[in-house]
C-alpha positions as CSV (number, residue, x, y, z in Angstrom):
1,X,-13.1,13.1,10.4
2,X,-11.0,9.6,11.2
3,X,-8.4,8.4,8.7
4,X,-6.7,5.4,8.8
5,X,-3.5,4.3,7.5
6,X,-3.2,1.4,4.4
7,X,0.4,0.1,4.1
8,X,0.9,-2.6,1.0
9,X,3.7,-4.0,0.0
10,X,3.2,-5.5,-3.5
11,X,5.6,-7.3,-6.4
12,X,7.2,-4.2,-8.2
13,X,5.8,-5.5,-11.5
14,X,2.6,-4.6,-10.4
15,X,2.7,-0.8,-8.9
16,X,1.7,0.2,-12.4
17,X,-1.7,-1.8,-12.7
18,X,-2.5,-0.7,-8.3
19,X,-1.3,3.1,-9.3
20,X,-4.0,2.9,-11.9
21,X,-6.7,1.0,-9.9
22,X,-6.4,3.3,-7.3
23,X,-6.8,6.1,-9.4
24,X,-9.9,4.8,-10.9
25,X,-11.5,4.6,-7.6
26,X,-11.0,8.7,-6.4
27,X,-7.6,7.7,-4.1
28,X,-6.3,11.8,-3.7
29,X,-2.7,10.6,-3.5
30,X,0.0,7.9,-2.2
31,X,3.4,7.4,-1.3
32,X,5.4,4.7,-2.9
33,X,8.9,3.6,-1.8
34,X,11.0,1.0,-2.8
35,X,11.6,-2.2,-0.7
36,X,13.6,-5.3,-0.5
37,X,12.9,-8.3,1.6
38,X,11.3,-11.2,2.1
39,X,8.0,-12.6,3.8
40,X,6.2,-16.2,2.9
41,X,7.9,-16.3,-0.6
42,X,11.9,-16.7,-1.0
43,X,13.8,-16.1,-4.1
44,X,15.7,-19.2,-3.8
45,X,17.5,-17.9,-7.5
46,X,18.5,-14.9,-6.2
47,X,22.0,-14.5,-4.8
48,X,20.1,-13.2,-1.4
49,X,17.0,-14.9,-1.3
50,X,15.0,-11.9,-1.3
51,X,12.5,-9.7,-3.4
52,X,12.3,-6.4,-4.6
53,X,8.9,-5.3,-3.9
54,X,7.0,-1.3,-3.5
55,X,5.2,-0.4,-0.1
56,X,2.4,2.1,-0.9
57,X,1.3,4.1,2.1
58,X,-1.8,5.7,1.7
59,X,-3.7,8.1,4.7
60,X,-7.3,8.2,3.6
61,X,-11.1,8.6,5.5
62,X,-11.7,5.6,7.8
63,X,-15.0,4.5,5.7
64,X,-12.7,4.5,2.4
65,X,-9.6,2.3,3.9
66,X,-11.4,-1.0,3.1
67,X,-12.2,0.0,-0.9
68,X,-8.5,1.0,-0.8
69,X,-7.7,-2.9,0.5
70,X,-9.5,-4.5,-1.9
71,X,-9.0,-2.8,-4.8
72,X,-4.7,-3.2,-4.6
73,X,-6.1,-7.3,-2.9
74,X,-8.1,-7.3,-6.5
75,X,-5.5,-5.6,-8.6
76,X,-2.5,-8.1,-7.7
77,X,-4.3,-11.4,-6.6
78,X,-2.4,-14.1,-8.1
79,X,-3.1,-16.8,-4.9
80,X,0.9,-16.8,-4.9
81,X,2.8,-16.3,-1.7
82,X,4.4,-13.5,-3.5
83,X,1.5,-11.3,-4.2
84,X,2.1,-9.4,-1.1
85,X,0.8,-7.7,2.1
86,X,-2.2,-5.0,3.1
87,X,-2.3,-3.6,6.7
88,X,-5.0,-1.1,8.0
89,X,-3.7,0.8,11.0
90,X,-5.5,3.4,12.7
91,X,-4.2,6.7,13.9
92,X,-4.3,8.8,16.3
93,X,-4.1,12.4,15.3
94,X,-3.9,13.7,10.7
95,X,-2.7,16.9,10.3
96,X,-2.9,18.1,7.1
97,X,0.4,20.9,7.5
98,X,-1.4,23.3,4.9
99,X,-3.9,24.1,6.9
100,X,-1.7,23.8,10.3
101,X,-2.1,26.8,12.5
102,X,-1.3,27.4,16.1
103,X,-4.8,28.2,18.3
């Protein structure tokens, strides 16, 4: 089975309503991290000009990546240059380390 990668950095104020969306939808799990820095939109009141923002990473089945793109796309869509970022990489090689063993 093929998994892909779906990286999204989204406005922190909104990691509640995508947590919940994805949820909805079956996601088995994510990581979430906390990011600063700035893309298309600047915080021009901000002493640094740049944003707090959370980058989910989430490893999921290749014919689920693009319902896990729209749904945070859907969930945040404002059509403001702050609403974020969505990547879908492809990997090479999942290994799930629970059921690692060496054949």
């Amino acid at each position: 089975m093929k998994h892909k990668k779906v990286t999204a950095i989204i406005p922190q104020l909104e990691l509640e309503k995508v947590e919940h969306a994805l949820m909805v939808i079956g996601i088995p799990g994510m990581t979430v991290s906390k990011t600063h820095g700035m893309g298309d939109y600047k915080n021009y009141y901000a002493n640094d000009s740049m944003q707090d923002c959370s980058r989910l990473e989430i490893f999921i089945e290749e014919e689920k990546a693009k319902l896990v793109a729209k749904t945070i796309a859907r969930t945040v869509h404002q059509g403001m240059n702050s609403d974020g970022i969505i990547a879908i990489l492809p990997l090479e090689e999942f290994i799930h380390i629970k059921d690692y063993s060496e054949e």
